[in-house]
N, C-alpha and C positions, 0 to 999 in steps of 0.2 A: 527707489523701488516704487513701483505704480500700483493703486492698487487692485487691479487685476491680479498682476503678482501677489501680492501680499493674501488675496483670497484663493487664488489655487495654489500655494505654497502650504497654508492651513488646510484646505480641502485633502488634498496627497497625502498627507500625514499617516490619518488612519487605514486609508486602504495601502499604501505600501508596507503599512506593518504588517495587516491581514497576507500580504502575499508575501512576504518572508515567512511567516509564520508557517503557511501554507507549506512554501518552499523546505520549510525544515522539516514538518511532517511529513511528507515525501520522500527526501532524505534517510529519515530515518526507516521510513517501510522499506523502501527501494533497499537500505543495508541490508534490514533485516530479513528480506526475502535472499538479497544474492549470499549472507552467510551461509545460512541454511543449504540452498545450493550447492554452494560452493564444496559442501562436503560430499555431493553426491557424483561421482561420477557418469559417464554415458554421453552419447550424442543428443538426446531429449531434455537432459538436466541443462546442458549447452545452449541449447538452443529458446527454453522456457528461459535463463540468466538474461540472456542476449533482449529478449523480449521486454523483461523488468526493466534493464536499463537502460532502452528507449522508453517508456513509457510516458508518454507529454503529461499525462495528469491525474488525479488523486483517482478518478472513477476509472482509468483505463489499469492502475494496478489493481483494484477492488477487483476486478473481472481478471486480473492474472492471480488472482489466489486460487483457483481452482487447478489451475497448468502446476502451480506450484506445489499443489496437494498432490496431484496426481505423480509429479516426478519424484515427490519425497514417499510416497506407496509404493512405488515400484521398486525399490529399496529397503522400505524403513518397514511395508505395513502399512493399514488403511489406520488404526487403533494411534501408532505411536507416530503419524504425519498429521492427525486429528491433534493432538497435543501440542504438535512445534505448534502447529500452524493457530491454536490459541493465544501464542504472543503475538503476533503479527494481525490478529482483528484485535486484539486492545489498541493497536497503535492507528487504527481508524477514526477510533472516538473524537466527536467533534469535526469529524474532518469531511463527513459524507449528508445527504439530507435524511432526514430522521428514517424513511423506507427503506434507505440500504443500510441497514446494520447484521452485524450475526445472529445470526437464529441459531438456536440450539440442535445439535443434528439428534432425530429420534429413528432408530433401525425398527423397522415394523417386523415381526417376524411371527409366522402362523404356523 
């Protein structure tokens, strides 16, 4: 082994475990939006699933959680799709740069 080799074999290391890591947390959003779904019937719940599991990467499902809130309202409620969809921004943590994270939703009402 030469050692070229021998310093991009040690180099790779970290960042291929970074991207499995990645790739699991993905994984896991990606399930846990299509569950959810999955209980909702409609051609919009379909089509919002279809969407999730294309999704090439961590910030293009970050931006399908609102399609996903909106299809699980149209069934469930705005109160009790506000709920699922609490477990599904825990499973972001770490995974996005510190500006996208959940903000607490405040209803203004006069």
């Amino acid at each position: 082994m030469t050692l070229i080799q021998s310093i991009l074999r040690v180099l790779s290391f970290p960042f291929l475990g970074l991207r499995r890591s990645t790739e699991r947390q993905m994984g896991q959003i990606r399930n846990a939006m299509l569950s959810l779904l999955q209980n909702h019937g409609g051609h919009g719940a379909q089509r919002v699933a279809q969407r999730v599991r294309f999704a090439g990467d961590m910030e293009a499902l970050w931006y399908l959680r609102q399609d996903v809130l909106t299809a699980l309202s149209a069934v469930d409620g705005e109160a009790a799709a506000r709920r699922q969809m609490r477990q599904i921004n825990r499973l972001f943590k770490g995974g996005l740069p510190g500006a996208m994270v959940p903000r607490p939703h405040h209803r203004i009402t006069t």
